[in-house]
C-alpha positions as CSV (number, residue, x, y, z in Angstrom):
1,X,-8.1,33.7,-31.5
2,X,-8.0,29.9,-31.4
3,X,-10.4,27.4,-31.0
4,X,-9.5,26.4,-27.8
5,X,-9.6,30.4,-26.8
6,X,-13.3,30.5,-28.3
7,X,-14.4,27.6,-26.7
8,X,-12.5,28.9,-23.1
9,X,-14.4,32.4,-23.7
10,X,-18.0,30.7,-24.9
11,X,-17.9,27.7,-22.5
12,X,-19.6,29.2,-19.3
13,X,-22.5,30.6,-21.2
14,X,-23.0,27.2,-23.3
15,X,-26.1,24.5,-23.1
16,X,-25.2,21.5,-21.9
17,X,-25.2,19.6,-25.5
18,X,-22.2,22.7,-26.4
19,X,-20.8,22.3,-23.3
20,X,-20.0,18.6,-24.0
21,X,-19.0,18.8,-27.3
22,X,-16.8,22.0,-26.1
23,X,-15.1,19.8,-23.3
24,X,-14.6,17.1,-25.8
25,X,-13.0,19.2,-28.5
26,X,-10.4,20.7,-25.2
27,X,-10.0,16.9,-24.0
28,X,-9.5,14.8,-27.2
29,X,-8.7,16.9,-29.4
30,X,-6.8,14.7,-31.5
31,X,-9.7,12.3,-31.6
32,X,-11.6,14.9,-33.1
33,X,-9.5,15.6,-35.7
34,X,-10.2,12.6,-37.8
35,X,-13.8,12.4,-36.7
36,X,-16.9,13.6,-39.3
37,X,-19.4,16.0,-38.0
38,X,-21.5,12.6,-37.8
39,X,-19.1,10.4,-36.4
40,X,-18.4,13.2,-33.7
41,X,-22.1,13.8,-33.1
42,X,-22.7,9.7,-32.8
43,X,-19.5,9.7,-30.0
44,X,-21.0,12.0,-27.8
45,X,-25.1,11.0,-28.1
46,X,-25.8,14.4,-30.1
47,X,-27.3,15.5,-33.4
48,X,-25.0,16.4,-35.9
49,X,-27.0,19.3,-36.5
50,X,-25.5,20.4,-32.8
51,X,-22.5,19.9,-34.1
52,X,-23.0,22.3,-37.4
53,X,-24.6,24.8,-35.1
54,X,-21.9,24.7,-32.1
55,X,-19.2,25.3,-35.3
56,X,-21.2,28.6,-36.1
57,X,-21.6,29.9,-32.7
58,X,-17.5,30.0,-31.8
59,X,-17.4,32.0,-34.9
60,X,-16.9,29.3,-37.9
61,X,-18.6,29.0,-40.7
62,X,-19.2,25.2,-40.2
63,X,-17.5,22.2,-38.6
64,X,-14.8,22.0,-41.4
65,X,-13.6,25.4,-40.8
66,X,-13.2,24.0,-36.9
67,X,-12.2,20.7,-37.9
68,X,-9.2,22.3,-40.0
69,X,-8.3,24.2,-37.4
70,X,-7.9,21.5,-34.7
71,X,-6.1,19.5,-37.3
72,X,-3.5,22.3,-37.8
73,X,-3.1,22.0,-33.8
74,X,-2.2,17.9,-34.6
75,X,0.1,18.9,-36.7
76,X,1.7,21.2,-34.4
77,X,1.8,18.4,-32.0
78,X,3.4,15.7,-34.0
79,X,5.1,17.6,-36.8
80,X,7.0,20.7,-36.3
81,X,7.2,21.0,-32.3
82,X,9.4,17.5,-32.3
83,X,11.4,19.4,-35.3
84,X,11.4,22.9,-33.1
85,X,13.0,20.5,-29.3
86,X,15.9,19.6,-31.4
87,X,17.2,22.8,-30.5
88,X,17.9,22.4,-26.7
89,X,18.8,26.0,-26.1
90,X,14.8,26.9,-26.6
91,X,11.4,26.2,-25.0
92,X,10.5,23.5,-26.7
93,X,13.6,21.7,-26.4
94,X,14.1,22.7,-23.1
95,X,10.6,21.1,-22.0
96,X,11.4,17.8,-23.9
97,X,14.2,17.2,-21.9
98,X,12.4,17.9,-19.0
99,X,9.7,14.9,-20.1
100,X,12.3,13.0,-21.2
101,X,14.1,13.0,-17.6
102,X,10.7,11.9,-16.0
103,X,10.0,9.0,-18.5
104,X,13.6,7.9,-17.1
105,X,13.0,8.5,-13.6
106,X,9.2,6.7,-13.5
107,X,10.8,3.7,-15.9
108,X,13.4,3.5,-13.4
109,X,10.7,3.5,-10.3
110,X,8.1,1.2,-12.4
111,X,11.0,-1.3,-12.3
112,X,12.1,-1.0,-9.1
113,X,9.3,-0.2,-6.8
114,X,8.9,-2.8,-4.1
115,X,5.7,-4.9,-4.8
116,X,5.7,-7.0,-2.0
117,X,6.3,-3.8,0.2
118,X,3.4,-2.1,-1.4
119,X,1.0,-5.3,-0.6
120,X,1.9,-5.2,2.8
121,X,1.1,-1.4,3.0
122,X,-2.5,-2.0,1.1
123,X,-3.2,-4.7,3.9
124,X,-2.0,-3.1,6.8
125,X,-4.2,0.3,5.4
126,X,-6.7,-2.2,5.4
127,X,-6.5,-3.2,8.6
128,X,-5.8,0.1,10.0
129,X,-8.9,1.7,12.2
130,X,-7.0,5.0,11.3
131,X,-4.6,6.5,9.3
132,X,-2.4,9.3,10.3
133,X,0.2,11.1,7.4
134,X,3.1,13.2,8.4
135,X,4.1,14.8,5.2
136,X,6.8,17.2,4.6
137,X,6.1,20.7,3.1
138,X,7.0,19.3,-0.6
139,X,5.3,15.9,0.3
140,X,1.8,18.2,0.9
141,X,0.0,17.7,-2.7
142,X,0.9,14.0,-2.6
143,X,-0.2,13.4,0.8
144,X,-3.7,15.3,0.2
145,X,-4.3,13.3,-3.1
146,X,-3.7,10.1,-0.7
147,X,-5.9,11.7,1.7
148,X,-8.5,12.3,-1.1
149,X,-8.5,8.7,-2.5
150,X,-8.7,7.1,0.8
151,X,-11.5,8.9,2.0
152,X,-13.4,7.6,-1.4
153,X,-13.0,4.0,0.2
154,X,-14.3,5.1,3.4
155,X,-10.8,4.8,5.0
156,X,-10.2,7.3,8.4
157,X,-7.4,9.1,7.6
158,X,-6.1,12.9,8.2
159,X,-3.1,14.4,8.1
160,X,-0.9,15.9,11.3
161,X,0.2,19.2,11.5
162,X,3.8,19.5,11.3
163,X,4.6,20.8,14.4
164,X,6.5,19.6,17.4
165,X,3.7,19.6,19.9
166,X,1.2,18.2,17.7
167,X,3.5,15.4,16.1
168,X,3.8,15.0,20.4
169,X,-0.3,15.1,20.4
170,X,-0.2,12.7,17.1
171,X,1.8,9.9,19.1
172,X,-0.1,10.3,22.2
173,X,-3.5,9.7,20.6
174,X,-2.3,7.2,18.3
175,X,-2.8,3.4,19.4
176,X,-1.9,-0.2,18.1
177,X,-5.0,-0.1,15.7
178,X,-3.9,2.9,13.7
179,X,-1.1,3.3,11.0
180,X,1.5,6.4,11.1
181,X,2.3,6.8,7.2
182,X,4.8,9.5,6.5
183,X,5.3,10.7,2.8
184,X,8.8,12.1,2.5
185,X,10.3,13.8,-0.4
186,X,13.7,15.1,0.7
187,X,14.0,14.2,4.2
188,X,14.7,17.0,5.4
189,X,11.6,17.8,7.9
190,X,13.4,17.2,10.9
191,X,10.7,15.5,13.2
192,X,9.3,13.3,10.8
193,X,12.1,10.3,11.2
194,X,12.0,10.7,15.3
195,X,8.4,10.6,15.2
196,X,8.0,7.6,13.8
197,X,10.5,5.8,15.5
198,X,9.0,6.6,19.0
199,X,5.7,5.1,17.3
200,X,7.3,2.2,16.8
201,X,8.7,1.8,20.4
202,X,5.1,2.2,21.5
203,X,4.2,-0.5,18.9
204,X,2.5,1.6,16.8
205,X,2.6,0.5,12.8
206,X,4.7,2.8,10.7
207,X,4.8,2.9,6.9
208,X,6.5,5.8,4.9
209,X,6.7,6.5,0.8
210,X,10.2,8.8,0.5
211,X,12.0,9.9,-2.3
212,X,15.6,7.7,-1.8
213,X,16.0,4.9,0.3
214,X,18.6,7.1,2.5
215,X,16.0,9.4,3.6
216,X,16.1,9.1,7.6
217,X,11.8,8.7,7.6
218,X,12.9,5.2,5.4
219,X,15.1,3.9,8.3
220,X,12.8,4.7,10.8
221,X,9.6,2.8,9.2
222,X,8.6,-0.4,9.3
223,X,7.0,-0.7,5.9
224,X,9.1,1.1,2.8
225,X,7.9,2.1,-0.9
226,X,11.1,4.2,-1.9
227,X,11.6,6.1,-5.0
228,X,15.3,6.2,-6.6
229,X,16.9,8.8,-5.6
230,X,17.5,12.0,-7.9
231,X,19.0,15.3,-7.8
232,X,16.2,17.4,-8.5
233,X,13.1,17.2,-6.1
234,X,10.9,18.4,-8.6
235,X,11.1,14.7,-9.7
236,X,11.3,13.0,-6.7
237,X,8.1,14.9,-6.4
238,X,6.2,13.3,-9.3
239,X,7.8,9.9,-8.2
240,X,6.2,10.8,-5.3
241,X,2.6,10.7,-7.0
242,X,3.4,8.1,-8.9
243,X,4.2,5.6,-6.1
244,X,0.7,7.2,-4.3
245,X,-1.2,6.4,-8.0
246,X,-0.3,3.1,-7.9
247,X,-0.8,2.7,-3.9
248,X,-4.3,3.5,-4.7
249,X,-4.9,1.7,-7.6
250,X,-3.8,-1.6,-5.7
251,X,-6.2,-0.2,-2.5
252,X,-9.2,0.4,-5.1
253,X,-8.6,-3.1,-6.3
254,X,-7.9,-4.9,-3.3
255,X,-10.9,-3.4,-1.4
256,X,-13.5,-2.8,-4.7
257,X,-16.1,-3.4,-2.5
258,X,-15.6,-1.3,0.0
259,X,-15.1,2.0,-2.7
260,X,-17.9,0.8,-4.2
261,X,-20.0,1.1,-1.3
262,X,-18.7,4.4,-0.3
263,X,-18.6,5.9,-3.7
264,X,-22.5,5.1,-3.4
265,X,-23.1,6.7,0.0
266,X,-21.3,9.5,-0.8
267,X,-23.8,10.4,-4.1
268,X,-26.8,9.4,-1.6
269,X,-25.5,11.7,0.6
270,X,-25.3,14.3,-1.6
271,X,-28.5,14.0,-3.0
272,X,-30.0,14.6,0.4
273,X,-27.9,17.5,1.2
274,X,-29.1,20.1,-2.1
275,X,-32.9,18.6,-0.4
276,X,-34.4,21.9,0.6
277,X,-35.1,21.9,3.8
278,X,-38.6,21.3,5.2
């Protein structure tokens, strides 16, 4: 069994001081490779003794045994599964040309995505006293990370079911103060372009992210962050998130404030609501 199996196996039953040094051992890893039982107890505000004792209960006889362990799983990493992706008729090889295809496609994006087109999206979110997303069935994890993130600045925002009659029910309710953003993929919902464009003719805003500037939602919206297009979805997908990261990372810094204070409400909130109740 590995470390990270023990750990996995021990972690629910742990006290808190294991349980942090057992997430920190699955997250950085690496990190803790080159790290003392010392050095590793002084990075996460523990005894070293904690450390020694943690070592024992996953079944080693100290933290060198661990250490050696994790540093064999380094050396994995950096050594012989580069050597083993040469072969490109094999699982590592196949899943490093996978990576490499995405580094190429988000280089490709990080260089070509439309920053003055992303601005105006940030201000007109801003401005917006509600924000309605149409996404597309491979759009959906994108558009409910958006959804996730906005909310954390205290922005209105939901997204419409996909139907006919409700896109109908989305356009009726919608007014000149609200912002229809579709997030697109392949384009091929087949109501998401029309919808937007009869939001337009009612002079509601329209903004969409897609996955090729072809995509009919693109033409049909009056603000356009547009991946470049690709054959596989699967990575027009992760474009997909990527253009959404770095939509909200622009938001967060635009309106700091305004996360801030919501961020703060939120954990007030919270606080109240695990109150028992009188």
């Amino acid at each position: 069994m590995s470390y990270e199996e023990r750990i996995r196996k021990e972690r629910p039953g742990m006290s808190k001081s294991f349980a942090k040094l057992a997430d920190f051992l699955l997250d950085s890893y690496v990190e803790a490779s080159f790290m003392t039982a010392s050095e590793l107890a002084h990075e996460l505000n523990l005894d070293a003794a904690t450390v020694v004792r943690f070592s024992q209960h996953l079944g080693y006889g100290g933290y060198p045994k661990l250490q050696k362990e994790i540093r064999q799983r380094v050396k994995g990493d950096l050594l012989i599964r580069p050597q083993l992706a040469k072969d490109s008729n094999s699982v590592p090889g196949i899943v490093d040309m996978t990576m490499q295809e995405l580094i190429r496609a988000l280089e490709q994006l990080r260089m070509s995505l439309n920053t003055d087109s992303l601005a105006r999206l940030v201000e007109q979110i801003g401005q917006s006293r509600r924000i309605v997303i149409l996404a597309e069935a491979p759009a959906q994890p994108a558009a409910y990370n958006l959804v996730y993130f906005l909310e954390q600045g205290g922005f209105s925002v939901y997204i419409a079911r996909p139907g006919v009659t409700d896109l109908a029910r989305t356009i009726h309710t919608a007014t000149p103060q609200d912002l229809l953003l579709a997030v697109d993929v392949t384009g091929q919902s087949p109501y998401i372009a029309s919808t937007l464009q009869e939001a337009q003719m009612r002079g509601i805003p329209t903004a969409a992210i897609v996955g090729a500037a072809s995509i009919p939602s693109a033409r049909a919206a009056s603000v356009v962050l547009e991946a470049q297009a690709h054959p596989s979805h699967g990575v027009g997908i992760v474009a997909i998130e990527s253009i959404v990261y770095a939509l909200v990372q622009t938001l967060r810094w635009r309106f700091a404030d305004r996360f801030a204070g919501a961020e703060q409400a939120i954990a007030e909130l919270s606080t109240l609501i695990q109150l028992p109740i009188e």
